[in-house]
C-alpha positions in Angstrom: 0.0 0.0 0.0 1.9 3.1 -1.3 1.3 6.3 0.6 0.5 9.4 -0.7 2.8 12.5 -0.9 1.9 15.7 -1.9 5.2 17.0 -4.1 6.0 19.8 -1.5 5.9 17.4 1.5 9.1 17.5 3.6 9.2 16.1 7.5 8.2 17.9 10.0 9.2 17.2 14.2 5.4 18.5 14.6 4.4 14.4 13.2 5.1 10.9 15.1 8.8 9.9 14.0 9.5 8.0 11.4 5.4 7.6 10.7 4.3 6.1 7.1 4.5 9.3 5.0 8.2 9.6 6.6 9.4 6.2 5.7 8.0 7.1 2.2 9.7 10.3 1.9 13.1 9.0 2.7 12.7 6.0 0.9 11.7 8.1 -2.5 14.5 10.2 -1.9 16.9 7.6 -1.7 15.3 5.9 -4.7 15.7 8.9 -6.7 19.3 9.4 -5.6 20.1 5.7 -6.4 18.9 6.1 -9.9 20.6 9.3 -10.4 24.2 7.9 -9.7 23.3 4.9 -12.0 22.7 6.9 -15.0 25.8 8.8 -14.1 27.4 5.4 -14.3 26.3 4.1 -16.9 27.0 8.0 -19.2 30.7 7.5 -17.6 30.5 4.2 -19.0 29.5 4.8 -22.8 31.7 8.2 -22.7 34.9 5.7 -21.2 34.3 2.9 -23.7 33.7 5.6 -26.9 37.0 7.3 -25.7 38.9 4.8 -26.4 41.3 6.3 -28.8 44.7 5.2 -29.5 46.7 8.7 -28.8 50.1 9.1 -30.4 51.4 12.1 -28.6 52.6 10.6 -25.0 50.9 14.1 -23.7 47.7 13.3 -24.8 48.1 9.5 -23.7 48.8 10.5 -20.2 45.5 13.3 -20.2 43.4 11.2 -21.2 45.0 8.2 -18.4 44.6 10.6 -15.8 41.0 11.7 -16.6 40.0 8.1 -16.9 41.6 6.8 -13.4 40.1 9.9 -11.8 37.1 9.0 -13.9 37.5 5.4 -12.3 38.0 6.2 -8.7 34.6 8.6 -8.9 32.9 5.8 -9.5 34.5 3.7 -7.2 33.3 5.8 -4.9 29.7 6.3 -6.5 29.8 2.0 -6.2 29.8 2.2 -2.6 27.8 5.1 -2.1 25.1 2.8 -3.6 25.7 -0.3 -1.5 25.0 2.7 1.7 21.7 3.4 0.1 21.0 0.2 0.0 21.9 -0.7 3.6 19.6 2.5 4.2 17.0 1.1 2.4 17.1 -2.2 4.1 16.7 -0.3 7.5 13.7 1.3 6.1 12.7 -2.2 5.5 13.5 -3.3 9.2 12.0 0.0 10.9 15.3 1.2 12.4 15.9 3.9 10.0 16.8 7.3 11.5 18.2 6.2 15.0 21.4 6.3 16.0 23.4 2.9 15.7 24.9 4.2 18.6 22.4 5.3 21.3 19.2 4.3 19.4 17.9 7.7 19.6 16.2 9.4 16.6 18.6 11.2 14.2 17.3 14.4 13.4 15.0 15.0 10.4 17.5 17.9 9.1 20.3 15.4 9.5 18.3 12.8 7.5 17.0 15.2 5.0 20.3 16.3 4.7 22.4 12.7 4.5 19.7 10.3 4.6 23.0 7.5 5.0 23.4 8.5 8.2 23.8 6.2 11.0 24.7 8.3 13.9 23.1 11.1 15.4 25.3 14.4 14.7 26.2 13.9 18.6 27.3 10.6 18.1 29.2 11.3 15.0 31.7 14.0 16.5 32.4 11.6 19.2 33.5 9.3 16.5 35.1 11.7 14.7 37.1 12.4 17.6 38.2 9.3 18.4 39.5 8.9 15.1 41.2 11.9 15.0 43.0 10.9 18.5 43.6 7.3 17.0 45.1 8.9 13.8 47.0 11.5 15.7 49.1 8.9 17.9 
């Protein structure tokens, strides 16, 4: 049973946490954002298999290496961007989207709205952030 969303509907702390329309919105936007970095993919992917040009100046060999491992990389990074929406998606699934892994309280809306991969509460993050730092630091 699909809920219904007006267009201009954004989350609101005035509603229950996490109610139906919630769950809907986030999971839409995550949709959406999923989608969008597969058709970047698969553009990168016909642009990288088109430019596939034997250069003879060394110059233009190296450019056009360059672009494609940066090229490469970006989408390595796209890759496991996806496999997070996914995980968030399978939360949504499991009703413990948007709280904290850490303290199992809700992560705010703005937080969610903003990153809606996030696991940790903004609190929760700079303490992990932190602790990193001081790991990284010794």
């Amino acid at each position: 049973m699909a809920v219904e969303l007006d267009k201009d509907y954004r989350p609101s702390e005035e509603e229950p946490f996490m109610n139906e329309r919630q769950r809907e919105y986030f999971k839409r936007k995550l949709l959406a954002w999923k989608d969008e970095i597969l058709e970047e993919s698969r553009e990168t992917l016909l642009v990288l298999q088109s430019d596939n040009e034997n250069h003879p100046d060394f110059a233009d060999r190296a450019s056009s290496e360059t672009d494609r491992s940066i090229e490469l990389r970006s989408r390595d990074r796209q890759r496991k961007l996806i496999s997070k929406i996914d995980a968030a998606l399978s939360r949504l699934d499991d009703g413990v989207y948007g709280y904290c892994e850490e303290t199992g309280e809700p992560i705010s809306l703005r937080r969610l709205d903003a990153r809606p991969i996030a696991t940790l509460s903004i609190e929760a993050q700079e303490r992990h952030e932190r602790r990193e730092k001081v790991y990284r630091d010794d």
